[in-house]
N, CA and C atoms as a LAMMPS dump frame, in Angstrom:
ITEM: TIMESTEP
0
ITEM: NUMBER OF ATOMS
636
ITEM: BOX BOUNDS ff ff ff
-5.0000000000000000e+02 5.0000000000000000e+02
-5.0000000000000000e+02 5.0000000000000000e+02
-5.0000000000000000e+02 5.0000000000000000e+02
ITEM: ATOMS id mol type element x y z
1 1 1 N 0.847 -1.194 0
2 1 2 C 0 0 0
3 1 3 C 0.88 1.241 0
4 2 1 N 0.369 2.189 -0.741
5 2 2 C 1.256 3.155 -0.88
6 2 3 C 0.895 4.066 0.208
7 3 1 N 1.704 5.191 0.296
8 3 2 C 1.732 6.334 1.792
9 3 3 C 0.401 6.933 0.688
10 4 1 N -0.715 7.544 1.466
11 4 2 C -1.813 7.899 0.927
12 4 3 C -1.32 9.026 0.59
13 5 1 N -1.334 10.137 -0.295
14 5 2 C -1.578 11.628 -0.361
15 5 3 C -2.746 12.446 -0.024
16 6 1 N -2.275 14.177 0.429
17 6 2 C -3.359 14.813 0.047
18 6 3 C -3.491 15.518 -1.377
19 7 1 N -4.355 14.801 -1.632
20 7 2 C -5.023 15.699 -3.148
21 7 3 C -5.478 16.738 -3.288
22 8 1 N -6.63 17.33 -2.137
23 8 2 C -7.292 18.18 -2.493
24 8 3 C -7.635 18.575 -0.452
25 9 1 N -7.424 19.901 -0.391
26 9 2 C -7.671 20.711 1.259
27 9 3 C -8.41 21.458 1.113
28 10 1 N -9.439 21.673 1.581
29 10 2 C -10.491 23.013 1.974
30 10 3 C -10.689 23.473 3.157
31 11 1 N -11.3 24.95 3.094
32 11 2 C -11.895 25.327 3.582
33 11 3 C -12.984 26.416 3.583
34 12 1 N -13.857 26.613 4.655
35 12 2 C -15.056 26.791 4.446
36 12 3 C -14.9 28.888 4.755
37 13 1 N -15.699 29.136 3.87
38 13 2 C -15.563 30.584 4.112
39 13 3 C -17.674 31.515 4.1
40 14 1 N -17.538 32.498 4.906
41 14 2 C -18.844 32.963 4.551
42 14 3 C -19.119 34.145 3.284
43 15 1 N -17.856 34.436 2.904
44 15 2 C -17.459 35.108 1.788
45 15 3 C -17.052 34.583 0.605
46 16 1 N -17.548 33.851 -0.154
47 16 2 C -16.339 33.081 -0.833
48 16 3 C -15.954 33.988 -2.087
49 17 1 N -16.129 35.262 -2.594
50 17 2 C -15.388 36.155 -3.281
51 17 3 C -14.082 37.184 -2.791
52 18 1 N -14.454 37.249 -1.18
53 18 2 C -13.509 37.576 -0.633
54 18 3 C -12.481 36.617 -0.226
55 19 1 N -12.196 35.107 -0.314
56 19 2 C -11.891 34.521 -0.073
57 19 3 C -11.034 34.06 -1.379
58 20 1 N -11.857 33.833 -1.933
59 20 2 C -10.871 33.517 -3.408
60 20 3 C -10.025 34.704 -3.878
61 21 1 N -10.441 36.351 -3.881
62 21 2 C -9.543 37.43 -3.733
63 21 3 C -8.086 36.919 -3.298
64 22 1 N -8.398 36.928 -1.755
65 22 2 C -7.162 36.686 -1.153
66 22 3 C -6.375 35.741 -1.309
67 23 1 N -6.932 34.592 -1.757
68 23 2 C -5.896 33.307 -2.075
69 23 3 C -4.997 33.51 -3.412
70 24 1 N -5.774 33.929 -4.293
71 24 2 C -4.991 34.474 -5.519
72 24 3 C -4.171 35.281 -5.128
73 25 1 N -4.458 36.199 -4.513
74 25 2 C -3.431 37.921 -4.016
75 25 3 C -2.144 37.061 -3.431
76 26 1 N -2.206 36.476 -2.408
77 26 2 C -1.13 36.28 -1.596
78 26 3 C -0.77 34.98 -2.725
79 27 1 N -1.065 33.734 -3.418
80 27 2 C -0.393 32.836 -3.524
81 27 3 C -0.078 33.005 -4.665
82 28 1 N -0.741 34.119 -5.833
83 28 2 C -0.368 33.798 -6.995
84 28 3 C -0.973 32.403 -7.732
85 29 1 N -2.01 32.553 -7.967
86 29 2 C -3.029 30.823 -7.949
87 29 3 C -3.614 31.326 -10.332
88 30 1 N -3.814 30.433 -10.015
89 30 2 C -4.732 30.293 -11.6
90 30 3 C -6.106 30.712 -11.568
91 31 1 N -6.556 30.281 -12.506
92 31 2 C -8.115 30.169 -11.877
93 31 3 C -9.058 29.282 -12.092
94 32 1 N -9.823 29.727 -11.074
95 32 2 C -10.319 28.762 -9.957
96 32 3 C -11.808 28.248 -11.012
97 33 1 N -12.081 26.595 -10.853
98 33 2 C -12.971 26.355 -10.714
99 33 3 C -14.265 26.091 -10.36
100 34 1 N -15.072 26.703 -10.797
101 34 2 C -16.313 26.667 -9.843
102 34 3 C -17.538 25.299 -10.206
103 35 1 N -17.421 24.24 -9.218
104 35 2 C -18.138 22.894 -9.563
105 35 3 C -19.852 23.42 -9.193
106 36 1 N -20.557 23.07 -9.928
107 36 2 C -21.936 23.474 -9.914
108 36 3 C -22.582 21.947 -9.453
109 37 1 N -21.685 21.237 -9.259
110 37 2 C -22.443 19.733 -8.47
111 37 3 C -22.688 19.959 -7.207
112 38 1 N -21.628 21.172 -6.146
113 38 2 C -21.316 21.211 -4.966
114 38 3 C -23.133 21.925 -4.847
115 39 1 N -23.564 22.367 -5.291
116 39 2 C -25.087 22.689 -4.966
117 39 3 C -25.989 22.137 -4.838
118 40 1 N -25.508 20.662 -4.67
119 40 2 C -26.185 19.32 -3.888
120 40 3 C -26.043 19.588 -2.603
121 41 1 N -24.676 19.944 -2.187
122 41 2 C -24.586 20.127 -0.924
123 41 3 C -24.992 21.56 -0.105
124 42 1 N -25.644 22.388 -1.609
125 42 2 C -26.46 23.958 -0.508
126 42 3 C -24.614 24.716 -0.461
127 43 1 N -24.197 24.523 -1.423
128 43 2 C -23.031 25.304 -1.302
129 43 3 C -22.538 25.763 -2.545
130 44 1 N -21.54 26.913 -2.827
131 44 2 C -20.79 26.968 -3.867
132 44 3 C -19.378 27.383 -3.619
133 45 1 N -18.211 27.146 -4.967
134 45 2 C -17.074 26.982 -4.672
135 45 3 C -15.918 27.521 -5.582
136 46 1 N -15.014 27.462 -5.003
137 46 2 C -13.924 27.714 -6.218
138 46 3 C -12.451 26.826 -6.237
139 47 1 N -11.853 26.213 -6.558
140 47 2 C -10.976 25.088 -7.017
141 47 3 C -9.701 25.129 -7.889
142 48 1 N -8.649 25.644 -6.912
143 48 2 C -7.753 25.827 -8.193
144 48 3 C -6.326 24.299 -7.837
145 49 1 N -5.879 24.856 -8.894
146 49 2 C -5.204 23.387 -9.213
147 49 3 C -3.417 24.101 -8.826
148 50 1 N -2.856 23.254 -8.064
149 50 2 C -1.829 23.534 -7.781
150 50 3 C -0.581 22.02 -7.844
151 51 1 N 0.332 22.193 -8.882
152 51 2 C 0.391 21.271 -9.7
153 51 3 C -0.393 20.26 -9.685
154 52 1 N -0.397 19.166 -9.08
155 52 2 C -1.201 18.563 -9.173
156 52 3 C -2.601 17.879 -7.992
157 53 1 N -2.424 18.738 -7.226
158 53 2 C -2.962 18.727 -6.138
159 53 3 C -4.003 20.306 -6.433
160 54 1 N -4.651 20.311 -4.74
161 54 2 C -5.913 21.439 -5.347
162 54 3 C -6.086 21.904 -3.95
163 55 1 N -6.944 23.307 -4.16
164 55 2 C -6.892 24.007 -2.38
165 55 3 C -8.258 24.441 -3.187
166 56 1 N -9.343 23.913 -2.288
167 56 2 C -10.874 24.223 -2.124
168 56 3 C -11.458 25.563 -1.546
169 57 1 N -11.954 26.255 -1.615
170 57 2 C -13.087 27.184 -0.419
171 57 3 C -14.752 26.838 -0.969
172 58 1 N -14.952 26.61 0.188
173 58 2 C -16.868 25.914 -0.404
174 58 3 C -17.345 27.171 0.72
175 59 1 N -18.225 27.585 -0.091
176 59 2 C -19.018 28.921 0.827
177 59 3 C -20.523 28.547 0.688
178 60 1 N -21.434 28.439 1.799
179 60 2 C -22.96 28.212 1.75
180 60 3 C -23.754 28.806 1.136
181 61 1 N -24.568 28.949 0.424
182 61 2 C -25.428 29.244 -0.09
183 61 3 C -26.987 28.963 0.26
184 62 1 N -27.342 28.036 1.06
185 62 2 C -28.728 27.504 1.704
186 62 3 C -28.343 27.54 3.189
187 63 1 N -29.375 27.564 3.848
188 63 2 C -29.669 27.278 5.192
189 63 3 C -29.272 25.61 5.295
190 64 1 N -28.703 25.642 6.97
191 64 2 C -28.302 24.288 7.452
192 64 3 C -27.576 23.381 6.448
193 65 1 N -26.74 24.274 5.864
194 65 2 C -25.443 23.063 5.278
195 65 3 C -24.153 23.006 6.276
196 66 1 N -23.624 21.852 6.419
197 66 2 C -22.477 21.231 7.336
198 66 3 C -21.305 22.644 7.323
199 67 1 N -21.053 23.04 6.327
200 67 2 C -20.126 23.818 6.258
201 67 3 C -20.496 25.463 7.257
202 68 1 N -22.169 25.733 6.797
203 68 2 C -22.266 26.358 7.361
204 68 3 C -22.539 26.467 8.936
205 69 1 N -23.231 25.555 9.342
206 69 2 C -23.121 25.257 10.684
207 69 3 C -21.51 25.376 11.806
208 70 1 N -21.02 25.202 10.716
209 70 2 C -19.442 25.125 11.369
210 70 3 C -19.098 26.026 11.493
211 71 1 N -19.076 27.133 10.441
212 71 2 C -19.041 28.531 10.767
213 71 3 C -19.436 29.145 11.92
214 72 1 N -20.758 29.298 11.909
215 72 2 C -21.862 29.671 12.91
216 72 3 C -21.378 29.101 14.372
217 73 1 N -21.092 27.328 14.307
218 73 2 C -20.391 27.039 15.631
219 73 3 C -19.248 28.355 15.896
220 74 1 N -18.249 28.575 15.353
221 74 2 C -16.826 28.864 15.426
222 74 3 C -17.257 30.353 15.236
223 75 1 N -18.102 30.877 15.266
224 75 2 C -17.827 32.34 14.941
225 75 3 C -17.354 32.807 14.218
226 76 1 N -16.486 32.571 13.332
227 76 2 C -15.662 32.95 12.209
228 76 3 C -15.826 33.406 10.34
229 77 1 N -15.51 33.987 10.088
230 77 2 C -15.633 33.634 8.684
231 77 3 C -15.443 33.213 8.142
232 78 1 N -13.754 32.179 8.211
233 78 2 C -13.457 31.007 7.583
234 78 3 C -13.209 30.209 8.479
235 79 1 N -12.61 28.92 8.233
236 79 2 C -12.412 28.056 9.239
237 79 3 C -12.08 26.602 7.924
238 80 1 N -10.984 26.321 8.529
239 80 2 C -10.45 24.66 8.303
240 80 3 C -12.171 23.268 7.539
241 81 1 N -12.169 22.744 6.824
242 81 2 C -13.099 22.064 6.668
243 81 3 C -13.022 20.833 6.558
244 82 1 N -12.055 20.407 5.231
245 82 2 C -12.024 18.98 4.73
246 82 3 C -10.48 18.626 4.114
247 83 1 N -9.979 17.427 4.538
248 83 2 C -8.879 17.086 3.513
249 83 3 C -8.879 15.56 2.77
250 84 1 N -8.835 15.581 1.791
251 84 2 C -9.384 14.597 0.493
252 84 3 C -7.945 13.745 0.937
253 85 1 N -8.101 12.584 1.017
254 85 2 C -6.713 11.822 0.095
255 85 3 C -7.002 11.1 -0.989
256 86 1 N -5.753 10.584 -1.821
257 86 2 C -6.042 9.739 -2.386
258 86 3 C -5.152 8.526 -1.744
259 87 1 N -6.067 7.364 -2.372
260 87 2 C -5.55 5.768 -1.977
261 87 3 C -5.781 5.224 -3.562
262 88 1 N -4.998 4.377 -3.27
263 88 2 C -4.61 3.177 -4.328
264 88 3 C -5.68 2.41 -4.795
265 89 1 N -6.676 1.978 -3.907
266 89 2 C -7.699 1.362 -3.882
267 89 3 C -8.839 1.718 -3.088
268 90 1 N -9.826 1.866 -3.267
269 90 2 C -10.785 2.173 -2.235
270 90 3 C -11.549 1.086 -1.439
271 91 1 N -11.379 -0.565 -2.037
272 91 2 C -11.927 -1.144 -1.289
273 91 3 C -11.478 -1.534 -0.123
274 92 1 N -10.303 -1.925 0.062
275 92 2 C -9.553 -1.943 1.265
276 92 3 C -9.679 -0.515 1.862
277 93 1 N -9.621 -0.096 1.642
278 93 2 C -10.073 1.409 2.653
279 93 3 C -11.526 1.492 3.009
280 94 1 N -12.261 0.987 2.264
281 94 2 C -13.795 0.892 2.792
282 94 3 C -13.296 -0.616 4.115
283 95 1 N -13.146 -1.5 3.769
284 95 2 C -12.784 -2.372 4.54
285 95 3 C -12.283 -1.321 5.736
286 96 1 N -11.393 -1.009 6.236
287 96 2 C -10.815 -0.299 7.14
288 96 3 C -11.559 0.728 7.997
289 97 1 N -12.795 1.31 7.375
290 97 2 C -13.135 2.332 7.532
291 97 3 C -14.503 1.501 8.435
292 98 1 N -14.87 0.277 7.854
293 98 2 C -15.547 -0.433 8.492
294 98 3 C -15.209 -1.039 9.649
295 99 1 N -13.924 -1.445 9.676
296 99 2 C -13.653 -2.133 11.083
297 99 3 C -13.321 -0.889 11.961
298 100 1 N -13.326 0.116 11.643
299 100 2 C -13.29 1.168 12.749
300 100 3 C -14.155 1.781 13.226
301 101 1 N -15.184 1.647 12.751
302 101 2 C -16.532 1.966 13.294
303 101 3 C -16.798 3.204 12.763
304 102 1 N -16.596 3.353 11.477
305 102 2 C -16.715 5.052 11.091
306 102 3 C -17.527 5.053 9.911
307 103 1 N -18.957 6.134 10.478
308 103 2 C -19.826 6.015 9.659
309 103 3 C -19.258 6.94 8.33
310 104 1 N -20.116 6.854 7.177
311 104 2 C -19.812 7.814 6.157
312 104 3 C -20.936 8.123 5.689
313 105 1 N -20.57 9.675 5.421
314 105 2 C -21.655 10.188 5.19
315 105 3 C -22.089 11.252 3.577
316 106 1 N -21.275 10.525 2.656
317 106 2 C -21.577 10.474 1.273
318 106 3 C -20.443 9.622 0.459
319 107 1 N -21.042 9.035 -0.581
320 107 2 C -20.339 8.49 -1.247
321 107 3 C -20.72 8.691 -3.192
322 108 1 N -19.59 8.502 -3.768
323 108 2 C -19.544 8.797 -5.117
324 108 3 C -18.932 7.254 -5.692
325 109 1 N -19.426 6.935 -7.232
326 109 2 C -18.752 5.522 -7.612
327 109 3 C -19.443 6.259 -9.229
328 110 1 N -18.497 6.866 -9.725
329 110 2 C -18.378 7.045 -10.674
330 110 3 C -17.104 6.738 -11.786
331 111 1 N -17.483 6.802 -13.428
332 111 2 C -15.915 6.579 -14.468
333 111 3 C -14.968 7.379 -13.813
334 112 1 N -15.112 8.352 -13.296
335 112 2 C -13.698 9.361 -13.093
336 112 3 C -12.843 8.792 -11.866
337 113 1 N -13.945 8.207 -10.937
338 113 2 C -13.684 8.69 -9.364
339 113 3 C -14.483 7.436 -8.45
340 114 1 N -14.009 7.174 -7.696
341 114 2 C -14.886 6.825 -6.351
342 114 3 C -14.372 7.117 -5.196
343 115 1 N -14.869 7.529 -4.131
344 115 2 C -14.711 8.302 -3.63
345 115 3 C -15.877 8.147 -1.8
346 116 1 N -15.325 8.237 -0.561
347 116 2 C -16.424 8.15 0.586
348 116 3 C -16.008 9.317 1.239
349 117 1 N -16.721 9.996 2.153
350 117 2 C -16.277 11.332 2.547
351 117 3 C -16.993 10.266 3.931
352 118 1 N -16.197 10.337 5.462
353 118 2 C -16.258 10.347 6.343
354 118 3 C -16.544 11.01 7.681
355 119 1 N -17.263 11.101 8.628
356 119 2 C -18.188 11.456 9.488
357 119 3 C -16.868 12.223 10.474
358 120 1 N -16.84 13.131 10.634
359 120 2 C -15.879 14.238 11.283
360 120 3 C -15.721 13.779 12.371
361 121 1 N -17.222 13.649 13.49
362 121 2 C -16.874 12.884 14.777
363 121 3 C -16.116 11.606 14.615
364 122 1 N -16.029 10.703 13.682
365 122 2 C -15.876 9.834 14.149
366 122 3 C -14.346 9.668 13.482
367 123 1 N -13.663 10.468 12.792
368 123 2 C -12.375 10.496 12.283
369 123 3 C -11.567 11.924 13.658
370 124 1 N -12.293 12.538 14.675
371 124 2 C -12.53 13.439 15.633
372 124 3 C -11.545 14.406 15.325
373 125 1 N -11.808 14.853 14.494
374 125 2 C -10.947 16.275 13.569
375 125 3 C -11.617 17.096 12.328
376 126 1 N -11.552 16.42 11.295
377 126 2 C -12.017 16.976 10.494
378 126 3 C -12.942 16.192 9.616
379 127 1 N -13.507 16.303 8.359
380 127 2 C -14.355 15.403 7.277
381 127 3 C -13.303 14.99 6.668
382 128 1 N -12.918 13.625 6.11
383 128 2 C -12.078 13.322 5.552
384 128 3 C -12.809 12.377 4.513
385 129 1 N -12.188 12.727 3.158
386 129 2 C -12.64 11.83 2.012
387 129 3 C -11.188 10.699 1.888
388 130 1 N -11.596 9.572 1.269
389 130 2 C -10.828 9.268 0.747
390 130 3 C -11.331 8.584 -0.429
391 131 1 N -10.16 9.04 -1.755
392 131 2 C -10.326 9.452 -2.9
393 131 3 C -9.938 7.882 -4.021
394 132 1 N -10.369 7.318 -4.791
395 132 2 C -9.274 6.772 -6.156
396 132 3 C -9.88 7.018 -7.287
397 133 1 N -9.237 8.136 -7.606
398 133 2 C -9.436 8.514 -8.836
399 133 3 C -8.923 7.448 -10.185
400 134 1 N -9.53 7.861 -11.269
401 134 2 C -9.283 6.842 -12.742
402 134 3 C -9.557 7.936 -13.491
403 135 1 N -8.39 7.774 -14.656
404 135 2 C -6.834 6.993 -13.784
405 135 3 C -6.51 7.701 -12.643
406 136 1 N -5.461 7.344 -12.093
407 136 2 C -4.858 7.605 -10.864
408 136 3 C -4.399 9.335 -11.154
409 137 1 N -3.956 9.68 -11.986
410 137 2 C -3.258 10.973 -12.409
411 137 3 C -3.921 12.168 -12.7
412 138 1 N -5.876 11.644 -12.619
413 138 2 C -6.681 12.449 -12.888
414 138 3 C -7.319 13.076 -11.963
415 139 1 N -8.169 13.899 -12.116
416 139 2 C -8.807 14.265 -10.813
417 139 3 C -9.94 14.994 -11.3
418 140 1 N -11.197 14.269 -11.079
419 140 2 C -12.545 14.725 -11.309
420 140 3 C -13.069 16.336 -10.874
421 141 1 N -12.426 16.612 -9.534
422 141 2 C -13.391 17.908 -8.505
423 141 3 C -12.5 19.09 -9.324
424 142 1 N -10.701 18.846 -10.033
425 142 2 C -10.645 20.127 -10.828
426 142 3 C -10.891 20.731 -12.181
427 143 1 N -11.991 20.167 -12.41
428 143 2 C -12.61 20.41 -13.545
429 143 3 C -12.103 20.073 -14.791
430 144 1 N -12.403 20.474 -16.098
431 144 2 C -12.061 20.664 -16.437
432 144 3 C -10.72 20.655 -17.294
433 145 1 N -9.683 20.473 -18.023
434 145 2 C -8.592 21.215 -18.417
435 145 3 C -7.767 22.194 -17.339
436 146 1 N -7.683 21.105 -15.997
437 146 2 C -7.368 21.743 -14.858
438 146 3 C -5.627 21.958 -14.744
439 147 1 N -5.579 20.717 -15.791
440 147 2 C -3.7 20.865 -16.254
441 147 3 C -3.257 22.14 -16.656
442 148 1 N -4.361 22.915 -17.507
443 148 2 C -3.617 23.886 -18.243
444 148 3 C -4.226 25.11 -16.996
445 149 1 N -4.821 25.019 -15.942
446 149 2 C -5.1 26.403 -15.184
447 149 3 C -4.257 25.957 -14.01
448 150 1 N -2.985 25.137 -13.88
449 150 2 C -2.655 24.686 -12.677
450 150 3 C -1.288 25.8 -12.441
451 151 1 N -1.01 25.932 -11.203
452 151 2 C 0.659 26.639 -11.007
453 151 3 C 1.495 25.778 -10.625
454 152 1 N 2.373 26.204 -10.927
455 152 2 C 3.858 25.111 -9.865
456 152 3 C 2.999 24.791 -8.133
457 153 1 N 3.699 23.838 -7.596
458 153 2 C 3.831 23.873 -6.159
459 153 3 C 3.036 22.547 -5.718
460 154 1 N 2.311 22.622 -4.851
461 154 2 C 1.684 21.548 -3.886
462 154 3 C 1.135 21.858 -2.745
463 155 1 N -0.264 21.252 -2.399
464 155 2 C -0.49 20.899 -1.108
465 155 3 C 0.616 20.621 -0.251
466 156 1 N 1.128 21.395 1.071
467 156 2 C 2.066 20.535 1.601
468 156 3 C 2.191 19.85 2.571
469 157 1 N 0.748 20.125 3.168
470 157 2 C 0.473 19.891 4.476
471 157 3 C -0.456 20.185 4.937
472 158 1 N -0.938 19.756 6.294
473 158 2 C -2.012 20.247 7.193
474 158 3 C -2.152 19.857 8.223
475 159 1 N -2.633 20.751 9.352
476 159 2 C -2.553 20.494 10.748
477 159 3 C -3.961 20.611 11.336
478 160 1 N -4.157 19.292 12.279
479 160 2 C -5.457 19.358 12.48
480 160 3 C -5.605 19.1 14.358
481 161 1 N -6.405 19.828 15.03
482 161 2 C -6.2 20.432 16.518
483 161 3 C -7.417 19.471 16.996
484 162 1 N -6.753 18.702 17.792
485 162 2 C -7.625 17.726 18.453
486 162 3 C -6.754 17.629 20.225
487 163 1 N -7.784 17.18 21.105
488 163 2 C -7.664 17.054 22.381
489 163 3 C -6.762 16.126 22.717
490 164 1 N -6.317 14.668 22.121
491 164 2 C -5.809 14.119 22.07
492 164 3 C -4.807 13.285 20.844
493 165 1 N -3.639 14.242 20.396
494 165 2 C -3.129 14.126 19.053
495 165 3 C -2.593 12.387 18.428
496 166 1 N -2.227 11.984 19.696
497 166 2 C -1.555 10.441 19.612
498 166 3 C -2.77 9.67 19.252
499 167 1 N -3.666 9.221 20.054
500 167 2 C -5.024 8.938 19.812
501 167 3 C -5.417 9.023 18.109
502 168 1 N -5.784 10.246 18.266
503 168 2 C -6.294 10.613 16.599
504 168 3 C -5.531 10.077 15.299
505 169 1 N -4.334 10.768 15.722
506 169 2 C -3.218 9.757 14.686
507 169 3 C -3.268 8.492 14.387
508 170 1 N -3.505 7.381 15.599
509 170 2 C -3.067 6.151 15.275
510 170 3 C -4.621 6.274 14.45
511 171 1 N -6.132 6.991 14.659
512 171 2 C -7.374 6.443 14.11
513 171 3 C -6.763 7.015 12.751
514 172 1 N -6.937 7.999 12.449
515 172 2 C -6.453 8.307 10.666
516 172 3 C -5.595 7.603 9.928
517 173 1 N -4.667 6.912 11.251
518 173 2 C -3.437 5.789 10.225
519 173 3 C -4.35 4.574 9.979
520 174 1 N -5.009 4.225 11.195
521 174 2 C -6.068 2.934 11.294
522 174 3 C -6.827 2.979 9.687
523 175 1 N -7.319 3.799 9.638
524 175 2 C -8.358 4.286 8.471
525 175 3 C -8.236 4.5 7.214
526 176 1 N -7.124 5.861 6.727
527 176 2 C -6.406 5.992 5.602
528 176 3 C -5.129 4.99 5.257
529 177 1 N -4.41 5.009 6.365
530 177 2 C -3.307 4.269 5.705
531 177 3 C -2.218 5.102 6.274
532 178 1 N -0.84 4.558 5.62
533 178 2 C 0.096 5.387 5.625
534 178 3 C -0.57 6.663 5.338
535 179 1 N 0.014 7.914 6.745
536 179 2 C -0.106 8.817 6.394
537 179 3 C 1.26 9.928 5.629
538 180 1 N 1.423 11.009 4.706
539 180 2 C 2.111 11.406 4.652
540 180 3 C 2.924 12.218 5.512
541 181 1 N 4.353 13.131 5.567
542 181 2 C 4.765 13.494 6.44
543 181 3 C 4.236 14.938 6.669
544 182 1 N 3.59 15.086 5.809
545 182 2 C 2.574 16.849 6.026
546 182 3 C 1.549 17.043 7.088
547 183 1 N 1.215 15.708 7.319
548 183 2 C -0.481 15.713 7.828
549 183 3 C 0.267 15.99 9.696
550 184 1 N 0.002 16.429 10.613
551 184 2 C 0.334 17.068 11.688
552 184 3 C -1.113 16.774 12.414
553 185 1 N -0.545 16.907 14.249
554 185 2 C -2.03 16.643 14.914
555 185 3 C -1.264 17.776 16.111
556 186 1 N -2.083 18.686 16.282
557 186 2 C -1.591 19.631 17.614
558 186 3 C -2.736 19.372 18.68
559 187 1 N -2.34 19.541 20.464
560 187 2 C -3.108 19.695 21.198
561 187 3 C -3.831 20.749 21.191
562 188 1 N -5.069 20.557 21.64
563 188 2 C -6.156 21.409 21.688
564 188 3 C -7.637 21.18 22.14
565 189 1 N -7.723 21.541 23.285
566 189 2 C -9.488 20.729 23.556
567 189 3 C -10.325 21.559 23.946
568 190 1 N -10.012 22.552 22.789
569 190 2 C -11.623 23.541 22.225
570 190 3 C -11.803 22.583 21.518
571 191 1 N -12.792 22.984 20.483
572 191 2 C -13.289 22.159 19.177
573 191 3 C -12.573 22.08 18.387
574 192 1 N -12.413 20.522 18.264
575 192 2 C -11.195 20.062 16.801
576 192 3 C -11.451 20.663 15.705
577 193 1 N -10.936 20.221 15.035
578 193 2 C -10.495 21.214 13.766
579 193 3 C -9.305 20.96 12.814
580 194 1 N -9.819 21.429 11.157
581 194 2 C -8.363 21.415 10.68
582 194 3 C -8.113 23.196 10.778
583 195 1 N -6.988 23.23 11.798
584 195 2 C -6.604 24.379 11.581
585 195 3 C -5.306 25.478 10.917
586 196 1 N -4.696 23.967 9.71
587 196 2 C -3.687 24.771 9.187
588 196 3 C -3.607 24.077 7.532
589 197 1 N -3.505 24.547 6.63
590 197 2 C -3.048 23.976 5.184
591 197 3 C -2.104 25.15 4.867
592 198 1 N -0.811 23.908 4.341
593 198 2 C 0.476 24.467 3.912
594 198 3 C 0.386 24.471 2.446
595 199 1 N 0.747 25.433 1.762
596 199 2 C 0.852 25.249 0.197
597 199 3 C 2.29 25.758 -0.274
598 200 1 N 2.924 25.371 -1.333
599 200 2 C 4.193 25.378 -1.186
600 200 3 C 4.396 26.004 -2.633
601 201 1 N 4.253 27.314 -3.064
602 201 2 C 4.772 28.129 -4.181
603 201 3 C 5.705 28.458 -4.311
604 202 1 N 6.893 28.199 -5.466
605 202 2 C 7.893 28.416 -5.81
606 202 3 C 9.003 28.626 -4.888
607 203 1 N 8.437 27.126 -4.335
608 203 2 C 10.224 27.26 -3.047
609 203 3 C 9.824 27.584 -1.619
610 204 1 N 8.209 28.03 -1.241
611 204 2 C 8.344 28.824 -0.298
612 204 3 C 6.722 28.112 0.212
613 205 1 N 6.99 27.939 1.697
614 205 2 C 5.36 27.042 2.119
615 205 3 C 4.781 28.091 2.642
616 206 1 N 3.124 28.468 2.066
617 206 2 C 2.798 29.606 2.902
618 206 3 C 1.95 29.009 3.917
619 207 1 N 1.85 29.444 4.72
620 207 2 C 0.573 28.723 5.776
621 207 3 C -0.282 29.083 5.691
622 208 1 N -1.684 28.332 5.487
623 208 2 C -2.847 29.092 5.374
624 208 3 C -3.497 28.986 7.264
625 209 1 N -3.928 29.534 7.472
626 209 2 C -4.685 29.317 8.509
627 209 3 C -6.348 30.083 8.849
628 210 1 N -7.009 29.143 8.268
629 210 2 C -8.446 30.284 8.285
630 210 3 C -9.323 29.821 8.92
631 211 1 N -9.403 30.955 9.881
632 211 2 C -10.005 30.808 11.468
633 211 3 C -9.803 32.365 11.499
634 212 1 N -10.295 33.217 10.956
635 212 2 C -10.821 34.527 11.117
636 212 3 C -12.464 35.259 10.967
């Protein structure tokens, strides 16, 4: 089994024009895709492609969507949401995800993609998908001709604030798999959270941290 990657990091904003502003301003980004499927979920978005990996903001649009509730919990305007991996296979990871007792709470089995997005409490951090895309090199959520709107760099990381970091770790290794060396667990026993994505432009990791 291979060390899983992150593919794709979000987060949730109540602005999402002011939000995509700023990510372009400071990172120097392409542009962004906007998926019109995410309005299943009472939300809309923007998606840009960073070589081959991707940094999300999903902003609400309806009453009582997950994203927005989280907001509203946290007071904030943005805040940490979801980090995608990909795996090699998804059935052994469904296997895994089963013996751990972790419900899920959407799933996709499509030509591009299949794909389970996992129950936050019960991964006790954040929503975590895990991803296998077809082929492996593709990626359904960046639209499009996402090769030709992509920049240099990468996802490089992310840090996610839970009460008990050792704990959590061994459940996300239990679950995903090998994790990579980006993924981080800090103490913290306010409300968990992902509260950091690293992106790494031309040599240089910026930290995102959105919790404002």
């Amino acid at each position: 089994m291979r060390v899983a990657r992150i593919r794709q990091a979000v987060f949730a904003a109540r602005d999402l024009n002011a939000a995509r502003a700023r990510l372009s301003g400071e990172l120097g980004l392409g542009e962004p895709f906007s998926d019109p499927d995410v309005g299943y979920f009472g939300l809309e978005n923007a998606v840009w492609a960073v070589g081959d990996t991707f940094l999300e903001v999903v902003s609400p649009v309806q009453d009582g969507t997950a994203a927005g509730r989280l907001l509203e919990r946290r007071g904030v305007g943005e805040c940490g949401y979801m980090v995608m991996f990909q795996v090699d296979d998804l059935d052994p990871a469904r296997e895994r995800v089963t013996a751990a007792g972790v419900r899920t709470v959407f799933e996709v089995d499509v030509e591009e993609i299949r794909e389970v997005h996992l129950h936050p409490a019960d991964m006790r951090g954040a929503i975590v998908s895990l991803s296998e895309p077809r082929p492996r090199e593709s990626w359904k959520w960046g639209g499009p001709g996402w090769e030709r709107r992509s920049v240099g760099g990468a996802i490089a990381g992310i840090s996610v604030a839970v009460a008990d970091p050792g704990a959590v770790g061994d459940r996300w290794r239990a679950v995903v798999g090998d994790l990579p060396d980006g993924v981080g667990f800090v103490a913290d026993r306010a409300e968990p959270g992902l509260t950091s994505i690293r992106v790494e432009r031309d040599g240089v990791v910026h930290e995102l941290a959105p919790a404002r």
